[in-house]
N, CA, C and O atoms as a GROMACS GRO file, in nm:
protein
  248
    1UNK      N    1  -5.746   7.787  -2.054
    1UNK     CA    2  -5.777   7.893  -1.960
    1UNK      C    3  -5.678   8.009  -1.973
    1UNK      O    4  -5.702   8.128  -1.956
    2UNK      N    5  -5.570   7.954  -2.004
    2UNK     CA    6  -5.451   8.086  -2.020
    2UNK      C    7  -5.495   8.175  -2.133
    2UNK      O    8  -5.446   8.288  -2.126
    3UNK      N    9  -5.563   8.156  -2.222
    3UNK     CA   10  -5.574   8.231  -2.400
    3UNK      C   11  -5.667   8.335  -2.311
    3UNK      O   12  -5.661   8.452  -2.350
    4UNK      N   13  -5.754   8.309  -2.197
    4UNK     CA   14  -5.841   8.418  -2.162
    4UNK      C   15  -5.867   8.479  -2.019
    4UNK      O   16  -5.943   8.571  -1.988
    5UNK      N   17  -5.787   8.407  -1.942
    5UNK     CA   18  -5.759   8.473  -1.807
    5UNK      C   19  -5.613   8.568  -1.805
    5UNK      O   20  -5.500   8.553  -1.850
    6UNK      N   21  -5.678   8.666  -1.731
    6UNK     CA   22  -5.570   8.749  -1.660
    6UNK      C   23  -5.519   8.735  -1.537
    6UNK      O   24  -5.547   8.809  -1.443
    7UNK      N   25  -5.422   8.615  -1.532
    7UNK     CA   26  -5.373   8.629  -1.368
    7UNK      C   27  -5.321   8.709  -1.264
    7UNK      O   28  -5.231   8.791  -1.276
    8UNK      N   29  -5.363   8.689  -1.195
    8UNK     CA   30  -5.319   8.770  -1.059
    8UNK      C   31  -5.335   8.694  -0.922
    8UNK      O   32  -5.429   8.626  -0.884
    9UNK      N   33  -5.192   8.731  -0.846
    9UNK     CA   34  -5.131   8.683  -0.696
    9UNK      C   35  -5.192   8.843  -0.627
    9UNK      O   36  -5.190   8.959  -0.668
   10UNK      N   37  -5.232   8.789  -0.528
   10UNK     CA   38  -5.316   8.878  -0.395
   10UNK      C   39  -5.198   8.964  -0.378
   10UNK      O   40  -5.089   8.906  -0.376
   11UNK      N   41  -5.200   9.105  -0.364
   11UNK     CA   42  -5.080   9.168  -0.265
   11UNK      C   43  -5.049   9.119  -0.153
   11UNK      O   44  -4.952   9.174  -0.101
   12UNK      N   45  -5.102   9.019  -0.087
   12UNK     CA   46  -5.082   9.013   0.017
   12UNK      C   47  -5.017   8.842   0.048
   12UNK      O   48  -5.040   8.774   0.147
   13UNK      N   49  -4.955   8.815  -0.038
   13UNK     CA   50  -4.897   8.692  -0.072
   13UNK      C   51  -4.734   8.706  -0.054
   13UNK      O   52  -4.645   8.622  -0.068
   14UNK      N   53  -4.729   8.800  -0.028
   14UNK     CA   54  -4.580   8.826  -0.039
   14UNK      C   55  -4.495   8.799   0.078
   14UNK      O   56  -4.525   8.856   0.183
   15UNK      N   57  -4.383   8.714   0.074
   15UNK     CA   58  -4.319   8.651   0.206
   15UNK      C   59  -4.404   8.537   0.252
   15UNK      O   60  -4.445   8.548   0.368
   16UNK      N   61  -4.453   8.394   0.165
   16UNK     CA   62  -4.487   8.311   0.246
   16UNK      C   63  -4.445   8.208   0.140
   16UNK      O   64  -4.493   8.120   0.070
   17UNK      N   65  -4.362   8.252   0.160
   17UNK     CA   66  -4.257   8.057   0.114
   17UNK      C   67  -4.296   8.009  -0.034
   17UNK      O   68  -4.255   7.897  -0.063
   18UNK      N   69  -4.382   8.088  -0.149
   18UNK     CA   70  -4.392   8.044  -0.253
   18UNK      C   71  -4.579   7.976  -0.204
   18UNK      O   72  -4.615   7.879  -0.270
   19UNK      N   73  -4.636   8.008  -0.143
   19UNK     CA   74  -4.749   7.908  -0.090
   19UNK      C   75  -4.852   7.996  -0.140
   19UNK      O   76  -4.920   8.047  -0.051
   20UNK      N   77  -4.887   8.035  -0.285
   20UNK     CA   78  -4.954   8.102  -0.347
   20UNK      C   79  -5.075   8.047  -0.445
   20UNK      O   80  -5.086   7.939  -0.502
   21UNK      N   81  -5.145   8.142  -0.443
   21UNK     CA   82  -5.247   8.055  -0.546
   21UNK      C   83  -5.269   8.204  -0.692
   21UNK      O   84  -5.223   8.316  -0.670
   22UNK      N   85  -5.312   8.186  -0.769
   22UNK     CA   86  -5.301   8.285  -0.883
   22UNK      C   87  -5.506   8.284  -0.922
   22UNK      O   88  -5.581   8.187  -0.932
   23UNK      N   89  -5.531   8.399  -0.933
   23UNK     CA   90  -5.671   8.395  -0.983
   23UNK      C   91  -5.717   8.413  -1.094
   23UNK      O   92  -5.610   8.408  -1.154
   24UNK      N   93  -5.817   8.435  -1.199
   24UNK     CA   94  -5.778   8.424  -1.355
   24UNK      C   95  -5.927   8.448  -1.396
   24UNK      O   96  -5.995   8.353  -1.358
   25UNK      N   97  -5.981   8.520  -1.445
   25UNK     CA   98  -6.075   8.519  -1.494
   25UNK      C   99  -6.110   8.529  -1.613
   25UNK      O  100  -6.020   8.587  -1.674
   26UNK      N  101  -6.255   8.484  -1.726
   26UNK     CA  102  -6.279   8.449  -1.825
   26UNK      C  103  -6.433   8.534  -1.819
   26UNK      O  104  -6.468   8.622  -1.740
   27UNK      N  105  -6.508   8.474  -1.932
   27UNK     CA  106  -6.658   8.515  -1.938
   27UNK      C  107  -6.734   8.411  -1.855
   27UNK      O  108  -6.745   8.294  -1.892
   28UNK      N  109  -6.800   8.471  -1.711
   28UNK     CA  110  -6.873   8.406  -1.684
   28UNK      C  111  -6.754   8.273  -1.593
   28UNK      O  112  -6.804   8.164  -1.564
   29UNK      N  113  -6.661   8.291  -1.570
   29UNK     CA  114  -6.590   8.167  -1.503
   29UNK      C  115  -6.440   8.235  -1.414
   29UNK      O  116  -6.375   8.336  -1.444
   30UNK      N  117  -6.422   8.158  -1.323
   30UNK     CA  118  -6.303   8.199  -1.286
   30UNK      C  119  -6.168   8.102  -1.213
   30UNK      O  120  -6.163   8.068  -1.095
   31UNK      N  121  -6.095   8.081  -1.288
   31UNK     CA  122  -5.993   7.958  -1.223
   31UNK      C  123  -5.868   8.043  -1.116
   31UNK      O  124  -5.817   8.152  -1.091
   32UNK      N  125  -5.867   7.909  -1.085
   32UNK     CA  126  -5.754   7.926  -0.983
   32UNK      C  127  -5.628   7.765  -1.001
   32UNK      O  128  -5.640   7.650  -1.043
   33UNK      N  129  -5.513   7.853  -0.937
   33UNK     CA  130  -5.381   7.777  -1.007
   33UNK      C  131  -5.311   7.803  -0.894
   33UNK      O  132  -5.344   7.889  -0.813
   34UNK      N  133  -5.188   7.709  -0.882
   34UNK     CA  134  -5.108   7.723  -0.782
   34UNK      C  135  -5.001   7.831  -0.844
   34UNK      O  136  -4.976   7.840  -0.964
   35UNK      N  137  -4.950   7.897  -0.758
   35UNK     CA  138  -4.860   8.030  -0.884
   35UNK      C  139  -4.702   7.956  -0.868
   35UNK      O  140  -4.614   8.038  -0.894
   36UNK      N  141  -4.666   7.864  -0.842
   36UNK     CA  142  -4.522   7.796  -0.824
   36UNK      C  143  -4.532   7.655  -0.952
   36UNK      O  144  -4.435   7.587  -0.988
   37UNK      N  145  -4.664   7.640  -0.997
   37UNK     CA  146  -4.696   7.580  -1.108
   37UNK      C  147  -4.779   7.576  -1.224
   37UNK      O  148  -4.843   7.485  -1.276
   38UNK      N  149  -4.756   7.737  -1.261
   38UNK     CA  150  -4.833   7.788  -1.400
   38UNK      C  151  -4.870   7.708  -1.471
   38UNK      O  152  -4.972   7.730  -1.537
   39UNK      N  153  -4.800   7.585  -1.483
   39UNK     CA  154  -4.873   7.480  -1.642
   39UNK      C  155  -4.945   7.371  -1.567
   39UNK      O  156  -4.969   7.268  -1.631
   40UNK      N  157  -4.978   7.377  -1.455
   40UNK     CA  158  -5.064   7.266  -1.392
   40UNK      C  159  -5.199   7.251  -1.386
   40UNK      O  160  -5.277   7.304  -1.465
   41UNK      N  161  -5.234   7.169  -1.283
   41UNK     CA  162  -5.406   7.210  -1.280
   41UNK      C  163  -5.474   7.338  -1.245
   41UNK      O  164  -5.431   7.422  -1.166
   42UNK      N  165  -5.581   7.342  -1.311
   42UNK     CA  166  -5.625   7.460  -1.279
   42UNK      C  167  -5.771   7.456  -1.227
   42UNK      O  168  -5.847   7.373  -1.275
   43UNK      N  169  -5.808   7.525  -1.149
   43UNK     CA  170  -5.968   7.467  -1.105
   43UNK      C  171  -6.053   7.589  -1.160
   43UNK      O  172  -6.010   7.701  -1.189
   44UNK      N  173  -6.180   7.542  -1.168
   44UNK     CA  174  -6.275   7.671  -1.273
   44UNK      C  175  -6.390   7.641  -1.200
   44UNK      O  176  -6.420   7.528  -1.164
   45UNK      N  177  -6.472   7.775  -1.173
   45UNK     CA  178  -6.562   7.778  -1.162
   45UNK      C  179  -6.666   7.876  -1.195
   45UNK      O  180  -6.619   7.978  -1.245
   46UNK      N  181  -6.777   7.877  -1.183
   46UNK     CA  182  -6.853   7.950  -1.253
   46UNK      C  183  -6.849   8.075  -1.154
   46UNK      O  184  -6.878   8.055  -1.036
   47UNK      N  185  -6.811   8.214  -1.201
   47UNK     CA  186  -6.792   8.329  -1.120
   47UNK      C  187  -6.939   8.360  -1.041
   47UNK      O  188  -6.928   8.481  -1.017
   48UNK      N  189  -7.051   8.324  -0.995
   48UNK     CA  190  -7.164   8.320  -0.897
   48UNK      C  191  -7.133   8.241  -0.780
   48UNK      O  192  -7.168   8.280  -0.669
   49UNK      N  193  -7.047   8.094  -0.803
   49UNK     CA  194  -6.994   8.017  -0.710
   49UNK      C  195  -6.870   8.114  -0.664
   49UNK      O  196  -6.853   8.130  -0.542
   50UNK      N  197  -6.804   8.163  -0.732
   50UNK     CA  198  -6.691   8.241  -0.676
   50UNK      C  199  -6.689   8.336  -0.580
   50UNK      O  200  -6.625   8.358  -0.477
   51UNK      N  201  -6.783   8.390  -0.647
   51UNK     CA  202  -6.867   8.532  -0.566
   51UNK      C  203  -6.931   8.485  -0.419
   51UNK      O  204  -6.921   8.557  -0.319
   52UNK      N  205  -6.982   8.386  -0.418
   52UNK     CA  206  -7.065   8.337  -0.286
   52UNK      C  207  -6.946   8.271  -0.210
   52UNK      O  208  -6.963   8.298  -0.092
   53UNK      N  209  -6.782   8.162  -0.232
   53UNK     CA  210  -6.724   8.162  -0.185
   53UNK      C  211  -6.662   8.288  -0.129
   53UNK      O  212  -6.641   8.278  -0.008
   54UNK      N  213  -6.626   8.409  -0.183
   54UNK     CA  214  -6.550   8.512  -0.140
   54UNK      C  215  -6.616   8.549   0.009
   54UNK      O  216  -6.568   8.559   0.122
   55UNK      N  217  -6.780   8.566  -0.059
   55UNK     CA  218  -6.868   8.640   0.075
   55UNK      C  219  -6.863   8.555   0.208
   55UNK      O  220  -6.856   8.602   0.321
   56UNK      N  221  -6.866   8.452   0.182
   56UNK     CA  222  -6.869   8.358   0.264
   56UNK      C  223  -6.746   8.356   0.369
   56UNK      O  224  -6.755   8.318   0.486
   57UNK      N  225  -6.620   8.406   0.300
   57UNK     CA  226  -6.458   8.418   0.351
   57UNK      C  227  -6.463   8.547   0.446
   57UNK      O  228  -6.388   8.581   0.538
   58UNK      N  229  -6.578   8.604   0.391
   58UNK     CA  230  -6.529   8.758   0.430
   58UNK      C  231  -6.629   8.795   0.567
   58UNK      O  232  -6.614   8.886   0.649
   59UNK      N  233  -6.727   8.699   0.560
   59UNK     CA  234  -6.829   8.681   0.642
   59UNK      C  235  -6.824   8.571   0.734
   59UNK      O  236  -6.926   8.547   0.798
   60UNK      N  237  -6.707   8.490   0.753
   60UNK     CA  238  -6.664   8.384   0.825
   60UNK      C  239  -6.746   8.285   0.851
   60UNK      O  240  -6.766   8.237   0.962
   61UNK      N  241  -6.811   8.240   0.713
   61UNK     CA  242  -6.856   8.158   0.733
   61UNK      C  243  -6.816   7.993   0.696
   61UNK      O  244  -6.876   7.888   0.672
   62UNK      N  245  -6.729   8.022   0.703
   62UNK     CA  246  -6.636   7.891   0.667
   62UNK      C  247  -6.639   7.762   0.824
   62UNK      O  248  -6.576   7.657   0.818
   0.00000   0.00000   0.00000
């Protein structure tokens, strides 16, 4: 996942104890990583699932 994602920490991560997650995207997929453990697991999903989690965050539907 690293040879083709570009990571990135939220601006808005800043000042909370290291309790970060990093986002990363590819063709068609998008993982997520804890950012205090770059070489660890990484979770992937297909960027349509991503997209419908976001809306879902933003639309409180959680």
């Amino acid at each position: 996942m690293d040879a083709i994602a570009r990571w990135r920490t939220s601006s808005r991560s800043n000042g909370q104890g290291g309790m970060c997650v990093e986002v990363g995207g590819g063709p068609g997929i998008v993982g997520v990583r804890d950012s205090k453990d770059r070489d660890g697991a990484v979770l992937v999903f297909p960027r349509r699932q991503w997209v419908a989690f976001l809306s879902g965050l933003r639309d409180r539907r959680w």
